[in-house]
C-alpha positions as CSV (number, residue, x, y, z in Angstrom):
1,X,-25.1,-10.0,-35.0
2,X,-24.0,-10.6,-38.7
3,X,-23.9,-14.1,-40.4
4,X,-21.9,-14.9,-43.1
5,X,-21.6,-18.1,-45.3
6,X,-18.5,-19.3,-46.9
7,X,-18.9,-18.2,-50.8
8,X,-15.8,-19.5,-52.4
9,X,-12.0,-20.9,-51.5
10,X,-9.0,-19.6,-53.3
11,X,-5.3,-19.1,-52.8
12,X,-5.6,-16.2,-50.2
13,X,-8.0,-18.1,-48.2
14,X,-11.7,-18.4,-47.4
15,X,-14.1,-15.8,-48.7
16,X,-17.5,-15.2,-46.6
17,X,-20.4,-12.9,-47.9
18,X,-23.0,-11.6,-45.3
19,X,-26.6,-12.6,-46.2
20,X,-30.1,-12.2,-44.2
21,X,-30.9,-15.2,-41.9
22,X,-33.8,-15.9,-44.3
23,X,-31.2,-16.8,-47.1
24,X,-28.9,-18.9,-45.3
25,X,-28.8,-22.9,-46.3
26,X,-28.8,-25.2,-43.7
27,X,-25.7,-27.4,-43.0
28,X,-23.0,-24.9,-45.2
29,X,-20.0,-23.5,-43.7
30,X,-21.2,-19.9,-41.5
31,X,-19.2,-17.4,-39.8
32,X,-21.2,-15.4,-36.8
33,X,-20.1,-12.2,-35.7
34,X,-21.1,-10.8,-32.5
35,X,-20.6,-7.4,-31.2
36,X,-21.0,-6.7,-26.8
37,X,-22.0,-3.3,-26.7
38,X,-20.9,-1.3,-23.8
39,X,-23.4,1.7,-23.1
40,X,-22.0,4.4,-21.1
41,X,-24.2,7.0,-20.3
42,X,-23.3,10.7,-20.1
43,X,-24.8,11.3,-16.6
44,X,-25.0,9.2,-13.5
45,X,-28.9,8.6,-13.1
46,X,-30.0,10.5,-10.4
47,X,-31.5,8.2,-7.8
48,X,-28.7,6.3,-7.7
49,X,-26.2,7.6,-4.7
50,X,-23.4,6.1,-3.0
51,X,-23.4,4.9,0.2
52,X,-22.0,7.7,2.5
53,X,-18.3,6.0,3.6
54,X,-18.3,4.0,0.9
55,X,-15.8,1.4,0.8
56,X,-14.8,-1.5,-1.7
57,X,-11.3,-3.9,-2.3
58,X,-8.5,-2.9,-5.0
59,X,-5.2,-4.7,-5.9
60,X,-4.2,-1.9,-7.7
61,X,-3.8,-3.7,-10.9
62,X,-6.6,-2.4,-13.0
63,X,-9.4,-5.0,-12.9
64,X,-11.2,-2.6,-10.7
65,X,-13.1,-2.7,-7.7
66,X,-14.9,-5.7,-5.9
67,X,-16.7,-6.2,-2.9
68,X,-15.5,-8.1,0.3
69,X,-17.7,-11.0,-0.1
70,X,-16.8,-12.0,-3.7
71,X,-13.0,-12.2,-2.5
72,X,-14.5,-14.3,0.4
73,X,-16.3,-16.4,-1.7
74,X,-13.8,-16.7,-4.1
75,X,-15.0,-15.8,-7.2
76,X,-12.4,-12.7,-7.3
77,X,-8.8,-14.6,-7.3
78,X,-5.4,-12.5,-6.5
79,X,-3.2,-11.1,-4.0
80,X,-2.7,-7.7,-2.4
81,X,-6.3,-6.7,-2.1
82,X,-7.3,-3.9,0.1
83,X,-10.0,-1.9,1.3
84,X,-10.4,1.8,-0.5
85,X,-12.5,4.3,-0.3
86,X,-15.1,4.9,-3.4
């Protein structure tokens, strides 16, 4: 995470400058920037195995996979969702 606090205000717009937490005043404008990192690891660990006749829900649009009972539940929304094999 980077903080930045607003240095000056000109023509173009706003101007921010990233400090350390420990020189931040309290109570000025701030601008927080938050990166999600995504690890992906270059092997599947190997105690993890899929269940022989796997099986999960698709509707083919790209959001991925889901299982039966978050479509029941209703936390997965959409239409056209059937079962695949994984």
């Amino acid at each position: 995470m980077r903080q930045a606090v607003l240095e000056k205000t000109g023509d173009c717009g706003e101007y921010y400058a990233v400090k350390k937490p420990t020189n931040i005043r309290d109570g000025g404008k701030m601008l927080v920037h938050v990166v999600t990192n995504h690890p992906v690891p270059e092997a599947w660990p190997s105690f993890l195995r899929f269940r022989p006749n796997g099986r999960a829900y698709s509707n083919d649009t790209g959001a991925g996979l889901t299982r039966r009972w978050c479509l029941e539940q209703g936390f997965v929304r959409g239409e056209g969702d059937h079962k695949v094999s994984i």
